[in-house]
N, C-alpha and C positions, 0 to 999 in steps of 0.2 A: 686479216680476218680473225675475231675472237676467236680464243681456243672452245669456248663454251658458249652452245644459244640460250636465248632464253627461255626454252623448255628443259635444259638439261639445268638449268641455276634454277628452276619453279622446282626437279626434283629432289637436287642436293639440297634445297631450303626445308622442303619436306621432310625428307629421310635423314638429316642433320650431316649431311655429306660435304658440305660447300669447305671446311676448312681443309682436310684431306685435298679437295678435288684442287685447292687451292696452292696448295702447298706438293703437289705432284706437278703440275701445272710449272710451278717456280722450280723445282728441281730434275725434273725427268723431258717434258716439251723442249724442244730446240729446233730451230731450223735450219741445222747441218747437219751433215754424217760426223761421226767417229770411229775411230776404227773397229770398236767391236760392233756395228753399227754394217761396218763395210765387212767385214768377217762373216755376220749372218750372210747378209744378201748376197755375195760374191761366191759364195758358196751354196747357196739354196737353186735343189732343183725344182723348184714350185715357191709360187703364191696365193693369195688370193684375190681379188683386182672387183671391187663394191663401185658398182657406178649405177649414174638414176639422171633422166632427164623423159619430161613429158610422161608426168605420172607412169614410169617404169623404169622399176628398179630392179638390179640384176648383180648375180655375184656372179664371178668365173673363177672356176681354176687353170692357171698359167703352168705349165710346165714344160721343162729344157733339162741339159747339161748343165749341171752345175758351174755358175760363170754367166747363164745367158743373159742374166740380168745382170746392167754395169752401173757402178758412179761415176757418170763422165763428167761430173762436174761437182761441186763443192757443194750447188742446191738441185743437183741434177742426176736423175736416174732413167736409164736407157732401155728397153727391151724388146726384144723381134715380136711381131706378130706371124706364125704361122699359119697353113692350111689350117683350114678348119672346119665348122661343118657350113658356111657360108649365108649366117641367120646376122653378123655381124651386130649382135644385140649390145657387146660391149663397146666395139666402135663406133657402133652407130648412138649410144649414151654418150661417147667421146666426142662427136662426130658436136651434138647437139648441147652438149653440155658438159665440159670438160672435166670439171671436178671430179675427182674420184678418191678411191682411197687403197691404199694395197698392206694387207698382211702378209708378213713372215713368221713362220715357227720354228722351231728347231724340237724337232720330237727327241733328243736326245738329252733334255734335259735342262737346265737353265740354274743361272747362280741369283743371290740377291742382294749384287755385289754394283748395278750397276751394267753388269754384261747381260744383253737382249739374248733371250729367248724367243720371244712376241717382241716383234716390233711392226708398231702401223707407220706408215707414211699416208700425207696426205699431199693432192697439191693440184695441179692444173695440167691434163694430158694432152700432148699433140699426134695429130699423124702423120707420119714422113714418109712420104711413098720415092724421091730420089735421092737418099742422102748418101754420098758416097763410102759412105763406114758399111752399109747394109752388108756384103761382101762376109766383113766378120761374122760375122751371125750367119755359118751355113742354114739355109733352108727358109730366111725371113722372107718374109710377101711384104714386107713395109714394116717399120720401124715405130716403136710408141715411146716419147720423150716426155718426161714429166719435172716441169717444174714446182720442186719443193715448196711447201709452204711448214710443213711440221713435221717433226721426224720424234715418237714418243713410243719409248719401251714400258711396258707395263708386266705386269707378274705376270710369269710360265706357272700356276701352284695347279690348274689345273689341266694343262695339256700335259694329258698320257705319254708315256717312253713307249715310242715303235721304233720296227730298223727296217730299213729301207732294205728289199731283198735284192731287186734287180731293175734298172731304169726300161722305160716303158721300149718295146721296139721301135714305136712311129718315131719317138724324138730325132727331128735333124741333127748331124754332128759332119763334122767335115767326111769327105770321103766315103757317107754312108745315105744309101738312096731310100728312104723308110720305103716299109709295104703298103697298099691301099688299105684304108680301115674295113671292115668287115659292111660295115652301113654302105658304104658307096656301089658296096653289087646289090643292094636289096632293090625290088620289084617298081618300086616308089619313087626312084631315084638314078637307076642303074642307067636307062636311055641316055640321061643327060652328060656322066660322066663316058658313055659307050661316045656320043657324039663330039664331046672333046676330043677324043684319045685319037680320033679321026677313022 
C-alpha cells in the first residue's frame, strides 16, 4: 500500500509539500519496530485506535497498565479488548474493515533526535476471541492483533507536557477486580446489567 493517496500528493503539489513529504517518507516510514519505537508503546497506558468502514468513522481511546499493548512480533502488535460500553463501534469498523491506524504520545516530551514522541502505526486488525496468551492480559474479553503495514514517528513540537496523576480505577490488572462504571446503574440500562448479574 502507497504511503501517500492521491488526494494527499493533489495537496503537497498544491501547498509545495511533496519534497519534504517525500523525503520524511524515505527517512522516518518503515515497516518495523525499533526500539524506541518498542519503548513508547510498551510503556504507554493509552492510545488512540482511528478505524472507518461503511461510511463511519470513529476514533477510541484505548487504555491499560502500561505494557497492555505488546510487539509480539517484528510487524506485529497485540492488545486486550476490554468491557466496555458494548456499542462495539471500533470492532465492529475491525469486524468490517480492518484497517485502522493507532497513535501513541508521550506527554513528557519528545527529542528530534529520531526517538518517537508521536508515533502512528498503521496496518490490518484481527479479532481473537480463543487465543491462548488472552490469560496475560488480566481482564481481556478478546484479543486485537494488528498486522503492520507502517510504523512512522513524526514531530511531538506540539503536544503539551502533562503528568499522569493516578491510572484510572476501572483498568484490569492482575489480582484486581475493577468497580461497575457509574453508567451501568443509570435508568436506561441498569435492568439489563441487574438481569446479567442473575
Amino acid at each position: 500500500m502507497d504511503f501517500y493517496h492521491e488526494g494527499m500528493r493533489e495537496l503537497q503539489d498544491r501547498y509545495e509539500g511533496r519534497a519534504v513529504a517525500d523525503r520524511l517518507e524515505a527517512h522516518r516510514a518503515r515497516a518495523s519496530f525499533n526500539d524506541d519505537d518498542r519503548g513508547l508503546i510498551e510503556s504507554a497506558a493509552f492510545f488512540f485506535l482511528a478505524s472507518a468502514a461503511g461510511g463511519n468513522v470513529d476514533c477510541s481511546f484505548k487504555g491499560g497498565e502500561p505494557g497492555f499493548v505488546r510487539i509480539t512480533g517484528e510487524r506485529e502488535l497485540t492488545w486486550p479488548d476490554y468491557d466496555g460500553n458494548r456499542m462495539y463501534r471500533s470492532l465492529g469498523n475491525i469486524f468490517s474493515s480492518p484497517r485502522v491506524g493507532l497513535l501513541f504520545l508521550s506527554f513528557e516530551g519528545g527529542r528530534f533526535d529520531g526517538s518517537a514522541a508521536r508515533l502512528r502505526v498503521t496496518g490490518r486488525a484481527s479479532i481473537i476471541d480463543d487465543d491462548p496468551t488472552m490469560t496475560d492480559w488480566p481482564g481481556a474479553k478478546r484479543l486485537i492483533r494488528l498486522a503492520v503495514d507502517r510504523v512512522f514517528p513524526n514531530c511531538p513540537r506540539y503536544i503539551p507536557k502533562f503528568a499522569a496523576v493516578e491510572p484510572s480505577v476501572f483498568t484490569p490488572k492482575e489480582g484486581y477486580e475493577p468497580p461497575d462504571p457509574p453508567w451501568k446503574a443509570r435508568d436506561f440500562v441498569k435492568d439489563i446489567f441487574d438481569a446479567e448479574r442473575g
